[in-house]
PDB file of N, CA, C and O in Angstrom:
ATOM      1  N   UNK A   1     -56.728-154.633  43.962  1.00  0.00           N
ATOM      2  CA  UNK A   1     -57.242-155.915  44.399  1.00  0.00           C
ATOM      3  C   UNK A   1     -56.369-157.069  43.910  1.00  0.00           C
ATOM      4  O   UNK A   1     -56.689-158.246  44.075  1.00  0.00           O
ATOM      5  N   UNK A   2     -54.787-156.509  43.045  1.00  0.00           N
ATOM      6  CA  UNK A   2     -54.543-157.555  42.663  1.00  0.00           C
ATOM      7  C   UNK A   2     -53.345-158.484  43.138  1.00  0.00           C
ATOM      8  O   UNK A   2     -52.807-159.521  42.752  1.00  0.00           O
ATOM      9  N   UNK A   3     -53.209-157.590  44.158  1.00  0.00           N
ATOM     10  CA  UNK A   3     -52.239-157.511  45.442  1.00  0.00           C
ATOM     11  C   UNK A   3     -52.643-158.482  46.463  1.00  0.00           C
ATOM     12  O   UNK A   3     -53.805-158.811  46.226  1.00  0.00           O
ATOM     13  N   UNK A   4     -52.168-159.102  47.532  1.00  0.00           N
ATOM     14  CA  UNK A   4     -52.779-159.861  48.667  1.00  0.00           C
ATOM     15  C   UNK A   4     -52.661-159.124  49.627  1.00  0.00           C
ATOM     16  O   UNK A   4     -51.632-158.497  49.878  1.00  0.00           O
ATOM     17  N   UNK A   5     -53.932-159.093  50.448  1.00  0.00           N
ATOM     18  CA  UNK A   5     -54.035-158.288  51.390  1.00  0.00           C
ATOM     19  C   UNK A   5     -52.941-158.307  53.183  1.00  0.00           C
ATOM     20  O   UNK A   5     -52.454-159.181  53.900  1.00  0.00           O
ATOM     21  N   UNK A   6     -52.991-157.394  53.189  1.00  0.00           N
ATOM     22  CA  UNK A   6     -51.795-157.312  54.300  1.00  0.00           C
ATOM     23  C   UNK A   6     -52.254-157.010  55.569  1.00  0.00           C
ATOM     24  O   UNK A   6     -53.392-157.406  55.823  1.00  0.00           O
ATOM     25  N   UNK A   7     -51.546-156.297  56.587  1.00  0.00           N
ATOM     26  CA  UNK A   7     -52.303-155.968  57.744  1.00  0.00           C
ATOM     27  C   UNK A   7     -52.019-154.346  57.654  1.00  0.00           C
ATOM     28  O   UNK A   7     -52.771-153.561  58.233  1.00  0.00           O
ATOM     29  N   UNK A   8     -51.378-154.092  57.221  1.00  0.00           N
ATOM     30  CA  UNK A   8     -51.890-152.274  56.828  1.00  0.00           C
ATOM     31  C   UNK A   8     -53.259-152.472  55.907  1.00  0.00           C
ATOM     32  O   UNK A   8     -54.336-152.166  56.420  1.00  0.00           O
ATOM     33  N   UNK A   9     -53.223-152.967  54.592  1.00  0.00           N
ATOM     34  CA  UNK A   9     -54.622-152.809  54.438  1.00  0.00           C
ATOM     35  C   UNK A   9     -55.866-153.116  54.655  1.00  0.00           C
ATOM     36  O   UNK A   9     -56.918-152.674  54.194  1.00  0.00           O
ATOM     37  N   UNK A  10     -55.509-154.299  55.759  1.00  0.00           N
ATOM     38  CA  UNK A  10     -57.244-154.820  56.586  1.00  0.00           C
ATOM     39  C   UNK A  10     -57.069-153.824  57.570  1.00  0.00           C
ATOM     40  O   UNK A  10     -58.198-153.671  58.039  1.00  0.00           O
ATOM     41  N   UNK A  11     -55.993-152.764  58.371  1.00  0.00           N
ATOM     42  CA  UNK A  11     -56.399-151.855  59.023  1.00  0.00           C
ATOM     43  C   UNK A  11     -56.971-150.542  58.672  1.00  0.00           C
ATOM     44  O   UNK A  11     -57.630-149.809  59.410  1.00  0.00           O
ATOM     45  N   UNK A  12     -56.678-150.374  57.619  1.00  0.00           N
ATOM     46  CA  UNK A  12     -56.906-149.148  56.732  1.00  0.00           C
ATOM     47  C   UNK A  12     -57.997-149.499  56.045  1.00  0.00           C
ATOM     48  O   UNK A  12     -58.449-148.618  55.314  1.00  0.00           O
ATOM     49  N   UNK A  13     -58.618-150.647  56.064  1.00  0.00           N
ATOM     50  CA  UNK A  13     -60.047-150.765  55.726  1.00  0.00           C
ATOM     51  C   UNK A  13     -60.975-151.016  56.776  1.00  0.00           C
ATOM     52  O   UNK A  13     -62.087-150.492  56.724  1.00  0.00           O
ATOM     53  N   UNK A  14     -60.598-151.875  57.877  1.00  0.00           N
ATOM     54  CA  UNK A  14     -61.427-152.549  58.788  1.00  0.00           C
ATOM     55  C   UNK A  14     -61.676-151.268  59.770  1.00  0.00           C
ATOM     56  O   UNK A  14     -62.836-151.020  60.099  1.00  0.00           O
ATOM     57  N   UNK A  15     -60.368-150.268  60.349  1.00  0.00           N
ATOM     58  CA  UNK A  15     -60.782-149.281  61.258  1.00  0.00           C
ATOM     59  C   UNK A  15     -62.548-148.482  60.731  1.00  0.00           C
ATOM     60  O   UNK A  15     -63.653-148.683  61.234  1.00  0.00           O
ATOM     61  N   UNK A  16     -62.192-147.671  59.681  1.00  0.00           N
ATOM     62  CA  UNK A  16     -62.665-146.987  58.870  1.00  0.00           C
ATOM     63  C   UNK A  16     -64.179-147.160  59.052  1.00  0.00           C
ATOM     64  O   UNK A  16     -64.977-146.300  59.425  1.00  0.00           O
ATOM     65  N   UNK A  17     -64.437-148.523  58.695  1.00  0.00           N
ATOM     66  CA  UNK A  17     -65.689-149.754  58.695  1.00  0.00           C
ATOM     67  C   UNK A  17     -66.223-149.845  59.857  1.00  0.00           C
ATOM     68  O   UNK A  17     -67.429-149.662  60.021  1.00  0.00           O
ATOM     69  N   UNK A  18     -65.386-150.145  60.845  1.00  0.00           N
ATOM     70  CA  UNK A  18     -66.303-150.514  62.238  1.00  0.00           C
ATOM     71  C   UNK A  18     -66.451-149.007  62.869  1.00  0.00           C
ATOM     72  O   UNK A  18     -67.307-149.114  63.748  1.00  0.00           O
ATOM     73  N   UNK A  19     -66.027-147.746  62.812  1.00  0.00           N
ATOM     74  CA  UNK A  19     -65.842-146.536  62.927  1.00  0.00           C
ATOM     75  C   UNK A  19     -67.336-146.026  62.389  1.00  0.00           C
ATOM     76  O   UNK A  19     -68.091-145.378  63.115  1.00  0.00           O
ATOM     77  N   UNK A  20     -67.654-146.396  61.048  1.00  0.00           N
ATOM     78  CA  UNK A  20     -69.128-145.811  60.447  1.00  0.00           C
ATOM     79  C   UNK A  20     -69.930-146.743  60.740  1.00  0.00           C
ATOM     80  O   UNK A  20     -71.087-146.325  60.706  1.00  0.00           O
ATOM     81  N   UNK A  21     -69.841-148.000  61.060  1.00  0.00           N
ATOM     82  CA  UNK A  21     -71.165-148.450  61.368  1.00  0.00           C
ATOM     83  C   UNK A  21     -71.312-148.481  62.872  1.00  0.00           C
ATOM     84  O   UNK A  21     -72.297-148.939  63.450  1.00  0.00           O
ATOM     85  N   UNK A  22     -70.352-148.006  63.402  1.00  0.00           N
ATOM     86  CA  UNK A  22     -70.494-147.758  65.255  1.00  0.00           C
ATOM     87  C   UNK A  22     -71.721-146.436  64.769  1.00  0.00           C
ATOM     88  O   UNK A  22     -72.900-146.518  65.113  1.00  0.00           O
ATOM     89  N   UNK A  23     -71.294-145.530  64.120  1.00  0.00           N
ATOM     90  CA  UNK A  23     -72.175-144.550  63.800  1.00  0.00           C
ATOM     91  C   UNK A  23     -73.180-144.283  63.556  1.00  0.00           C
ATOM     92  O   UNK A  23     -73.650-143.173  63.807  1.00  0.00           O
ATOM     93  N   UNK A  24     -73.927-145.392  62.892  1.00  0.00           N
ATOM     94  CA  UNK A  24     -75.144-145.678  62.410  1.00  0.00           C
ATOM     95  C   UNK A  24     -75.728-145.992  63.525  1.00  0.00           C
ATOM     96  O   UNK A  24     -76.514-145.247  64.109  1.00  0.00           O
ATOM     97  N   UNK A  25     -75.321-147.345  63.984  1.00  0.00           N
ATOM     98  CA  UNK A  25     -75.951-147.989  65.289  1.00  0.00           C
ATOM     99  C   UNK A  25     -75.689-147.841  66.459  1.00  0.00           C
ATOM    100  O   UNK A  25     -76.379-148.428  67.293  1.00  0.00           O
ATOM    101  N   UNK A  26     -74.809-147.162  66.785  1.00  0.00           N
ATOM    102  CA  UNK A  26     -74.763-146.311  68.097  1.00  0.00           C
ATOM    103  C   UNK A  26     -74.562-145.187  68.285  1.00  0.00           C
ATOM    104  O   UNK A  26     -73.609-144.810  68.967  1.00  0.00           O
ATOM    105  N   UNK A  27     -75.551-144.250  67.636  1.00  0.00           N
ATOM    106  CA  UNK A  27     -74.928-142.804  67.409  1.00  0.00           C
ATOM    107  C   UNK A  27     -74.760-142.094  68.740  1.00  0.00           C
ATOM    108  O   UNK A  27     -73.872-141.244  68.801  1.00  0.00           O
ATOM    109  N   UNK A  28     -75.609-142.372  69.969  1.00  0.00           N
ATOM    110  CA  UNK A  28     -75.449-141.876  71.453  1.00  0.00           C
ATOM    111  C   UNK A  28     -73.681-141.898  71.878  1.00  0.00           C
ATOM    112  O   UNK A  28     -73.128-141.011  72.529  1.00  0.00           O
ATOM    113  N   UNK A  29     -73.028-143.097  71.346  1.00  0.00           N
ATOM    114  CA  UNK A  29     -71.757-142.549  71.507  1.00  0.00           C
ATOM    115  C   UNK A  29     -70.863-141.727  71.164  1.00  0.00           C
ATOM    116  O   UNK A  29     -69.780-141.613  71.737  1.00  0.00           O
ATOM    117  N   UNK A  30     -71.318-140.933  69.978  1.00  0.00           N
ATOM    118  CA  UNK A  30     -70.561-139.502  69.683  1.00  0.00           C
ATOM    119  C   UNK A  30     -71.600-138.564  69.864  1.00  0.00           C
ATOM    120  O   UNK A  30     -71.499-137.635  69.062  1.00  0.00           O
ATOM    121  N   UNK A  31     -72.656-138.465  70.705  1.00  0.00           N
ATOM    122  CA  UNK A  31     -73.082-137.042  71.174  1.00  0.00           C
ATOM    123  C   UNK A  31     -72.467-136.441  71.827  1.00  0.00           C
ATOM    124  O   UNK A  31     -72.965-135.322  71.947  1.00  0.00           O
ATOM    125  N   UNK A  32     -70.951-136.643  72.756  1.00  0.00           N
ATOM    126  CA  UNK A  32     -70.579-135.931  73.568  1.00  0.00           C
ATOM    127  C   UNK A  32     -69.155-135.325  72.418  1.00  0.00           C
ATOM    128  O   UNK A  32     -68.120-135.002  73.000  1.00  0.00           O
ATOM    129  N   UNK A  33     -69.179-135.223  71.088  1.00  0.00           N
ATOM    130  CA  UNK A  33     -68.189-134.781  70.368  1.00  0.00           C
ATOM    131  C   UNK A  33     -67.940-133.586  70.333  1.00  0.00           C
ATOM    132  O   UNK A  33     -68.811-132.865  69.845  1.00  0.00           O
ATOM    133  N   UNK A  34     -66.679-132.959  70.831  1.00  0.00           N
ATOM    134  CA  UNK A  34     -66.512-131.616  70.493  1.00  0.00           C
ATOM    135  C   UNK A  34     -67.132-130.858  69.154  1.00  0.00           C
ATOM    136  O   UNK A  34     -67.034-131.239  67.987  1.00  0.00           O
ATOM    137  N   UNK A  35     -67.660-129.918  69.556  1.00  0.00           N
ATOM    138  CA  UNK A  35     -68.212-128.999  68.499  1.00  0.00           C
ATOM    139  C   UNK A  35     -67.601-128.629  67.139  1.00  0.00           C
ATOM    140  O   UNK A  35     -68.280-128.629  66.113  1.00  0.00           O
ATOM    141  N   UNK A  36     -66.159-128.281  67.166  1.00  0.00           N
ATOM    142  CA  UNK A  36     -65.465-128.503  65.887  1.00  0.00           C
ATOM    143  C   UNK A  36     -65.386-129.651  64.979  1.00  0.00           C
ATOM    144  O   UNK A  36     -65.040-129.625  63.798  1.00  0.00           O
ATOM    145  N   UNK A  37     -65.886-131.038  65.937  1.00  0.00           N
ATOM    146  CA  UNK A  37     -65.432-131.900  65.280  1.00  0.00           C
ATOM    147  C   UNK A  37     -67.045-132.908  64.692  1.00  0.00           C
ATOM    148  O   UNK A  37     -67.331-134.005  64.212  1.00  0.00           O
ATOM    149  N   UNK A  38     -67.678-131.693  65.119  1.00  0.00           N
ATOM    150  CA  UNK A  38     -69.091-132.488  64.522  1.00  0.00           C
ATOM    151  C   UNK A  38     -69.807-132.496  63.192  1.00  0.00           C
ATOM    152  O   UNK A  38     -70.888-133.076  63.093  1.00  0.00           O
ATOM    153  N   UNK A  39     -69.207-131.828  62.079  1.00  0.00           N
ATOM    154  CA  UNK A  39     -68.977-131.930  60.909  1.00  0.00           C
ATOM    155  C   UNK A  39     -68.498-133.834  60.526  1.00  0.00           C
ATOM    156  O   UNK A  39     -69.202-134.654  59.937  1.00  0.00           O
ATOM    157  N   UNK A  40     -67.552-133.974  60.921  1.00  0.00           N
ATOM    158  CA  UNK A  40     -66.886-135.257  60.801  1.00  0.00           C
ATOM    159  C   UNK A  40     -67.790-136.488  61.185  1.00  0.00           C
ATOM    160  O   UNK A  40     -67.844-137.474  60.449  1.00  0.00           O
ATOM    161  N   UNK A  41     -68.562-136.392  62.469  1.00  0.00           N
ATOM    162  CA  UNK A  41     -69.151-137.123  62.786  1.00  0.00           C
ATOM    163  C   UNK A  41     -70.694-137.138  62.535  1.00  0.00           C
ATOM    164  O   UNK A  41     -71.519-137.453  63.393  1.00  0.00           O
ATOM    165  N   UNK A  42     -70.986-136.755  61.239  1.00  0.00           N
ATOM    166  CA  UNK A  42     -72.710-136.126  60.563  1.00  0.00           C
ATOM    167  C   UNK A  42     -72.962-137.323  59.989  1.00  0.00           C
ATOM    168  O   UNK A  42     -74.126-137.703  60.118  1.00  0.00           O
ATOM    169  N   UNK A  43     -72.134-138.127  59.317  1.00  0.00           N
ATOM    170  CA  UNK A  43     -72.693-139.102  58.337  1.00  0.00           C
ATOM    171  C   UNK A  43     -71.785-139.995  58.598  1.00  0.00           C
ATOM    172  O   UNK A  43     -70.839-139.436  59.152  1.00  0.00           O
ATOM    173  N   UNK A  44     -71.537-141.573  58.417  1.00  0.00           N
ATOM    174  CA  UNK A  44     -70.986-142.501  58.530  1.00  0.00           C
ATOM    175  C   UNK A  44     -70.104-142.551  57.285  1.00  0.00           C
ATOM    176  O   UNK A  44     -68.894-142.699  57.454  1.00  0.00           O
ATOM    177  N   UNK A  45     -70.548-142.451  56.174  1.00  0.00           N
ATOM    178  CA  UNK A  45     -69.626-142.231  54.891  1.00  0.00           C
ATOM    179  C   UNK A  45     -68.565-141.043  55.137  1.00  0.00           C
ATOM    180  O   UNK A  45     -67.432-141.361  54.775  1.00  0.00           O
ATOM    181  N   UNK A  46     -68.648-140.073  55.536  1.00  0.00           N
ATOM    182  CA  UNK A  46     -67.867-139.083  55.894  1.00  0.00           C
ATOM    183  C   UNK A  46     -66.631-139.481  56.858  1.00  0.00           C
ATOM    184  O   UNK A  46     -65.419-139.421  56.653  1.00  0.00           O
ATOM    185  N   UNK A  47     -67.264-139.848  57.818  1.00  0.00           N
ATOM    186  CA  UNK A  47     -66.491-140.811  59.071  1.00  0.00           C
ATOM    187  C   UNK A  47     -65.151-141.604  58.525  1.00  0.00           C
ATOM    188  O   UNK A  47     -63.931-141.560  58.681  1.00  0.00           O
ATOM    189  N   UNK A  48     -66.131-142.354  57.791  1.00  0.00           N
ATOM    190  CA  UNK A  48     -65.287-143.320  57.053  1.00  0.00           C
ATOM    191  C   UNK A  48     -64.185-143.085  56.542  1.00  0.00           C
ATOM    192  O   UNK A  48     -63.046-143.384  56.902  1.00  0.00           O
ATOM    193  N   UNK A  49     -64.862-142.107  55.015  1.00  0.00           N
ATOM    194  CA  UNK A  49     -63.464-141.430  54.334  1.00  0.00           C
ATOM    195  C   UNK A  49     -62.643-140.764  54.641  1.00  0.00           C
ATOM    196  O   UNK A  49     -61.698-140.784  53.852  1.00  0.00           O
ATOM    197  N   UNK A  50     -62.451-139.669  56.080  1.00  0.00           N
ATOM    198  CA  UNK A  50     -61.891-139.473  56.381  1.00  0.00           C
ATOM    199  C   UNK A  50     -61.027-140.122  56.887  1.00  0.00           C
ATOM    200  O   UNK A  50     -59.982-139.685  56.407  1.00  0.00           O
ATOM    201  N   UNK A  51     -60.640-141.486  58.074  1.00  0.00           N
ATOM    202  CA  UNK A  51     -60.789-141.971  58.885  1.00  0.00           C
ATOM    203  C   UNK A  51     -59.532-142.899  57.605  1.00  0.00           C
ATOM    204  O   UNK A  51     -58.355-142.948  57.964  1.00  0.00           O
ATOM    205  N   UNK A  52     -59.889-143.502  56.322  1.00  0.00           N
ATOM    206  CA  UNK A  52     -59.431-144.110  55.361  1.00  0.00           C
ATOM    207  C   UNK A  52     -58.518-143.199  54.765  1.00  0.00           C
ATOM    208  O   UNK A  52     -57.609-143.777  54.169  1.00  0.00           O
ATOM    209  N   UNK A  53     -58.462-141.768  54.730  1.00  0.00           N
ATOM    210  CA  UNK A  53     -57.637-140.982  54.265  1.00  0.00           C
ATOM    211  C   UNK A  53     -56.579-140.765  55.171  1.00  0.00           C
ATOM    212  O   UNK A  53     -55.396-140.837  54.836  1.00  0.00           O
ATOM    213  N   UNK A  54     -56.991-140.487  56.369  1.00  0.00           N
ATOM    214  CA  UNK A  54     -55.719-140.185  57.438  1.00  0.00           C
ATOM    215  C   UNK A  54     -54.945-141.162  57.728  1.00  0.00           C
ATOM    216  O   UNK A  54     -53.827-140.760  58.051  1.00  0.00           O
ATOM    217  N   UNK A  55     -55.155-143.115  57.765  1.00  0.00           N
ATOM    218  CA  UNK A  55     -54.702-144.243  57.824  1.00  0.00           C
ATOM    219  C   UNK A  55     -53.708-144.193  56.913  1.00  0.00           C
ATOM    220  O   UNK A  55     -52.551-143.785  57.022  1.00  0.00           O
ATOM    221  N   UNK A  56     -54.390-144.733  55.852  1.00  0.00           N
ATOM    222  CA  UNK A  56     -53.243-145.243  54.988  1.00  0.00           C
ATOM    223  C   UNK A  56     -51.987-144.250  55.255  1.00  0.00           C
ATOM    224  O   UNK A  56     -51.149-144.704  56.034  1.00  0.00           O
ATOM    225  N   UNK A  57     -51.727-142.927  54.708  1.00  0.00           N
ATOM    226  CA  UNK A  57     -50.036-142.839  55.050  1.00  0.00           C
ATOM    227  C   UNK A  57     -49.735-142.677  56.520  1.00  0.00           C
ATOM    228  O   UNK A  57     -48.619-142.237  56.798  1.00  0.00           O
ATOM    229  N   UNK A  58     -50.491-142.942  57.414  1.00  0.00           N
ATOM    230  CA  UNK A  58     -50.072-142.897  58.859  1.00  0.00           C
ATOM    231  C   UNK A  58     -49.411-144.435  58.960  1.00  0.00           C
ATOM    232  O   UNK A  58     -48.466-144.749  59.684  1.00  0.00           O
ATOM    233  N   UNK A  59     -50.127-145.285  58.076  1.00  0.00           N
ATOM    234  CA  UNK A  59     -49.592-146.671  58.515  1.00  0.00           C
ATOM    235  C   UNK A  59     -48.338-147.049  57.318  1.00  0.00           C
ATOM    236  O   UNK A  59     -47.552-147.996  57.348  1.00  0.00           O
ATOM    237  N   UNK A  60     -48.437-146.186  56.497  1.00  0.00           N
ATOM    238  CA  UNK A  60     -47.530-146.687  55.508  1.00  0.00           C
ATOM    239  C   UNK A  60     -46.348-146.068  56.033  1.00  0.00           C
ATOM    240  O   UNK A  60     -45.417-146.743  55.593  1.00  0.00           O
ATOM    241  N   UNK A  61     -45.920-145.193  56.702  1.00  0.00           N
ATOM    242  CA  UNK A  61     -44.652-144.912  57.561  1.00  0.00           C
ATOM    243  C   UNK A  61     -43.812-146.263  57.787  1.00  0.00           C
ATOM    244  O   UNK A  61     -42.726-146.378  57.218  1.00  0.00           O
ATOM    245  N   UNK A  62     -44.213-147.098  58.462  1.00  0.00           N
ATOM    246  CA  UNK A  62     -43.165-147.968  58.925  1.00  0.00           C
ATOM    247  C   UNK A  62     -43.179-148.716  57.690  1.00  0.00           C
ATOM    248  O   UNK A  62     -42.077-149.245  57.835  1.00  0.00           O
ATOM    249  N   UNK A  63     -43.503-149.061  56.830  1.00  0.00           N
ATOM    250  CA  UNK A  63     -43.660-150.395  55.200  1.00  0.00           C
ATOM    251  C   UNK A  63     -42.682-149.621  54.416  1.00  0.00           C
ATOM    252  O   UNK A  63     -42.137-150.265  53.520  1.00  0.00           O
ATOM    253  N   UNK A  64     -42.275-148.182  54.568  1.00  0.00           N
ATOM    254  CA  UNK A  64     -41.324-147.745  53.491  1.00  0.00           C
ATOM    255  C   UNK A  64     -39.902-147.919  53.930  1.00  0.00           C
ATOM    256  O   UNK A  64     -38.923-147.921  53.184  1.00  0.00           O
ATOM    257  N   UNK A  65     -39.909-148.101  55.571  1.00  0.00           N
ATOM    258  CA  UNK A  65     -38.505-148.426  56.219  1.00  0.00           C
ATOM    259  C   UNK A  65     -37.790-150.142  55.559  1.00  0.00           C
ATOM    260  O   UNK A  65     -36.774-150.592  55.029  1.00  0.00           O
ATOM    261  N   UNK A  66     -39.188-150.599  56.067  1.00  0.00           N
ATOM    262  CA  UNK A  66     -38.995-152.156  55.614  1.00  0.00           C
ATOM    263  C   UNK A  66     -38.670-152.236  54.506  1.00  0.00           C
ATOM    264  O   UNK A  66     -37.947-153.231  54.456  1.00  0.00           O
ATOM    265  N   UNK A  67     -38.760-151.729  53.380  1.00  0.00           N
ATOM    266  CA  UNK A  67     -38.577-151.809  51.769  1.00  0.00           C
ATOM    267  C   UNK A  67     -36.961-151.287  51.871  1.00  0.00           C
ATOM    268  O   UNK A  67     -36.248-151.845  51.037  1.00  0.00           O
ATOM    269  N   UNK A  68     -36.604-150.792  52.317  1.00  0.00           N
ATOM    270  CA  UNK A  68     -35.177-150.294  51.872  1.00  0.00           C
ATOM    271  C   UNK A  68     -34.212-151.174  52.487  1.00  0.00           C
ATOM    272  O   UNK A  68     -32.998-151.029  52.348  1.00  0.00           O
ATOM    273  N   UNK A  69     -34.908-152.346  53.361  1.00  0.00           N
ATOM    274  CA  UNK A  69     -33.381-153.161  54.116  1.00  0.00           C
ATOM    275  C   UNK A  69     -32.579-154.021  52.884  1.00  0.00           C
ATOM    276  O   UNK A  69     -33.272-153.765  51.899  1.00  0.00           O
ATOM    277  N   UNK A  70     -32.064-154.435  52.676  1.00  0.00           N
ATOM    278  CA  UNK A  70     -31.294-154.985  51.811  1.00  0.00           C
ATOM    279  C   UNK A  70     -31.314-156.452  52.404  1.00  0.00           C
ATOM    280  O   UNK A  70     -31.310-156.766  53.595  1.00  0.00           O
ATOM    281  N   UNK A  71     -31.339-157.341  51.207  1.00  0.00           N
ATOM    282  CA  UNK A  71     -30.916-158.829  51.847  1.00  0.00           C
ATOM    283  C   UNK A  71     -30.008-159.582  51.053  1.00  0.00           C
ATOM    284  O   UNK A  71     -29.683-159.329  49.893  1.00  0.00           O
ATOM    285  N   UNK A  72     -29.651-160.455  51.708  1.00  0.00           N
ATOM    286  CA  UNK A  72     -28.543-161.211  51.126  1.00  0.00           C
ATOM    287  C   UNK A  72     -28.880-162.247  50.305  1.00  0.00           C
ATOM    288  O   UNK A  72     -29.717-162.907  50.920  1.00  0.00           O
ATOM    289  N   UNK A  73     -28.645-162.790  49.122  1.00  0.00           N
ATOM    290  CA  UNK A  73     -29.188-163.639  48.787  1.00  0.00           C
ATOM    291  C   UNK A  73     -28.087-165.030  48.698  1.00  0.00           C
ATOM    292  O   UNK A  73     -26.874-164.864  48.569  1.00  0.00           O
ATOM    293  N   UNK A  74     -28.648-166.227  48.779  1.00  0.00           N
ATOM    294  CA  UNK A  74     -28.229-167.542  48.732  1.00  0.00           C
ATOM    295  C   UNK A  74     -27.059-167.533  48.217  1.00  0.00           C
ATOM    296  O   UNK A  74     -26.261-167.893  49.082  1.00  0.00           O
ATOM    297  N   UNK A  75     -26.376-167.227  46.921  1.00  0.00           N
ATOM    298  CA  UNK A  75     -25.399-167.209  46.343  1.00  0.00           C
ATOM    299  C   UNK A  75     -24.322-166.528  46.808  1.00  0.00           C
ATOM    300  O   UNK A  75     -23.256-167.139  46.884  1.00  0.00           O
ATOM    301  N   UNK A  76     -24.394-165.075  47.224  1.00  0.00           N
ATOM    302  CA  UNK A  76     -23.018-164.615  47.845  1.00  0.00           C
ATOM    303  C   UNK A  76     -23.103-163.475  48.716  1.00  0.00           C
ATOM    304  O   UNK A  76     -22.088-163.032  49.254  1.00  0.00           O
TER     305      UNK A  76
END
């Protein structure tokens, strides 16, 4: 928290979020979920953490490219 928030981590929080409470309050939209995958979709906390686990290094892919460019600085 002691970081300022970015847009990888309001996505890696915000997906996650509107994902479990679609769940709660509209659960008719995942009755048509494949059968393997209805474990996942039992509880909104579940939803979630998963959902928060698979994000973050899916989105942190492109932030580790960006870290390695090199820049020039003012002086030379």
């Amino acid at each position: 928290m002691s970081s300022k928030p970015d847009t990888r981590k309001t996505f890696v929080i915000g997906i996650p979020l509107i994902f479990g409470l679609s769940l709660q309050t509209l659960p008719e939209l995942y009755a048509q979920v494949v059968p393997w995958l209805r474990p996942l979709f039992g509880s909104a906390l579940t939803l979630a953490t998963v959902l928060a686990v698979a994000l973050n290094p899916l989105l942190r892919i492109g932030g580790a490219k960006q870290a390695e460019v090199p820049t020039m600085s003012a002086q030379g």
